[in-house]
C-alpha positions in Angstrom: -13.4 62.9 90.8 -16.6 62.2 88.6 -19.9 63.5 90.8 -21.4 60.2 91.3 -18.0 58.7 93.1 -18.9 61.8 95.4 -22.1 60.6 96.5 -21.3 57.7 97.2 -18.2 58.3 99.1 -20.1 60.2 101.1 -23.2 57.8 101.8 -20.5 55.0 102.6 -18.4 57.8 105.0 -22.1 58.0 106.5 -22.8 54.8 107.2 -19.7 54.2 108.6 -20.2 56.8 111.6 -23.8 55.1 111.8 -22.9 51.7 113.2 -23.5 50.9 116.8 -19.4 50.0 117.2 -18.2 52.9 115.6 -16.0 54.8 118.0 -18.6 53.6 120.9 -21.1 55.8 118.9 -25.1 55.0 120.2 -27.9 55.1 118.4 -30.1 58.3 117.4 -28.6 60.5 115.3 -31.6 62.3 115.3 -33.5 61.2 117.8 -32.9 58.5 120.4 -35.7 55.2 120.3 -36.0 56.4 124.1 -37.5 59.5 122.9 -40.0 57.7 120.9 -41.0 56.0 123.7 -42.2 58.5 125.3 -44.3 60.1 122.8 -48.0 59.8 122.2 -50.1 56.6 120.9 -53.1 58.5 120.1 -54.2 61.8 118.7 -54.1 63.5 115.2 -50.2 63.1 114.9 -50.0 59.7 115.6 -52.7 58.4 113.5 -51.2 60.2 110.2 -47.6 58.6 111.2 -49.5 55.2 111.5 -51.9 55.4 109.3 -48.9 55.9 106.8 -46.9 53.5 107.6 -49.3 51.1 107.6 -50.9 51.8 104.1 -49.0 51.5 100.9 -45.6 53.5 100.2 -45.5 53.0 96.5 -42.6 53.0 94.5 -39.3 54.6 95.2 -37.5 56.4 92.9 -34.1 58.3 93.9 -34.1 60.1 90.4 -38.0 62.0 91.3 -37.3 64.8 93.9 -41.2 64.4 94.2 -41.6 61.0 95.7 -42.3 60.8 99.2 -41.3 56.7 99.6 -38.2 57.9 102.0 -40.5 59.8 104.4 -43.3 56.8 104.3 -39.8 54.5 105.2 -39.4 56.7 107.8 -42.7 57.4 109.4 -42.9 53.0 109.6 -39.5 53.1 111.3 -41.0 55.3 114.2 -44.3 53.2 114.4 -41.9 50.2 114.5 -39.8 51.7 117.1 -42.9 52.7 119.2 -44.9 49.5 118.5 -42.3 47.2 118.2 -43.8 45.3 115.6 -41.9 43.3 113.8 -43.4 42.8 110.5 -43.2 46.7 110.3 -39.2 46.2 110.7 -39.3 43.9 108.2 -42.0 46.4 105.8 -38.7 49.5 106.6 -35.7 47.5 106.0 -37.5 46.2 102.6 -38.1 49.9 101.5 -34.3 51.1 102.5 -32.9 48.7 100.7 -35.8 48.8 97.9 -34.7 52.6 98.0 -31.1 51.9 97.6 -31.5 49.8 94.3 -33.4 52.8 92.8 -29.9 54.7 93.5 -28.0 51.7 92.0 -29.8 52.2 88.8 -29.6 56.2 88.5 -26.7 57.6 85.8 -23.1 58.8 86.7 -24.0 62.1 86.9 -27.5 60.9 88.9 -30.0 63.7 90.4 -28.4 64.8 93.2 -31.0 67.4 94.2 -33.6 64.3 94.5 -30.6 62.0 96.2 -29.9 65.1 99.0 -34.0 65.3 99.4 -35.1 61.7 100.2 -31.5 60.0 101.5 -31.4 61.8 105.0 -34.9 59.4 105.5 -33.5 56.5 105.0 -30.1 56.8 107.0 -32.5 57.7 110.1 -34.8 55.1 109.4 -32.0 52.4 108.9 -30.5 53.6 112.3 -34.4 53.2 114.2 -34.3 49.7 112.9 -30.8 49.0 114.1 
């Protein structure tokens, strides 16, 4: 079975167990939105989150190991969780799926070092954003 057809058996196998009806599965496969809840609005921590997901994200690129798009993605899925704000929703479902079509694009034999480094972000920050 060629590498790519790998991958992406796997990312559909994952996205499977992901959905709120599979097997009675909830969400927070890595942490819970109640958890987020209950986490801090101010302080160093929360400002770089916020201050990230609020500024630009750039472009994502599933072939560069070195972009940091996935972990921007993420950072606005746990302002959006904690604020609620839906324009932020909106902002993270645009850069998953913004994310995805960089994967679409990459080669058969794709860079699966920088695939295994940024796509963990993006399945938790789908899941945040229900």
């Amino acid at each position: 079975m060629p590498h790519s057809r790998v991958v992406r058996w796997t990312i559909c196998i994952l996205l499977a167990l992901l959905t709120d009806t599979a097997l009675g599965a909830t969400r927070g496969i890595w942490i819970s939105p109640a958890e987020i809840q209950a986490l801090p609005m101010s302080g160093p921590a929360w400002n770089n989150v916020n201050n990230s997901a609020n500024g630009s994200w750039g472009t994502p690129d599933m072939a560069n190991q070195d972009t940091k798009h996935g972990v921007l993605v993420l950072g606005g899925a746990l302002v959006y969780v904690r604020t609620g704000n839906a324009a932020m929703r909106a902002k993270v479902r645009d850069g998953i799926l913004a994310g995805k079509r960089t994967h679409d694009d990459l080669p058969e034999y794709g860079r699966t070092l920088s695939l295994g480094r940024q796509l963990c972000a993006y399945v938790i920050a789908a899941d945040l954003i229900d």
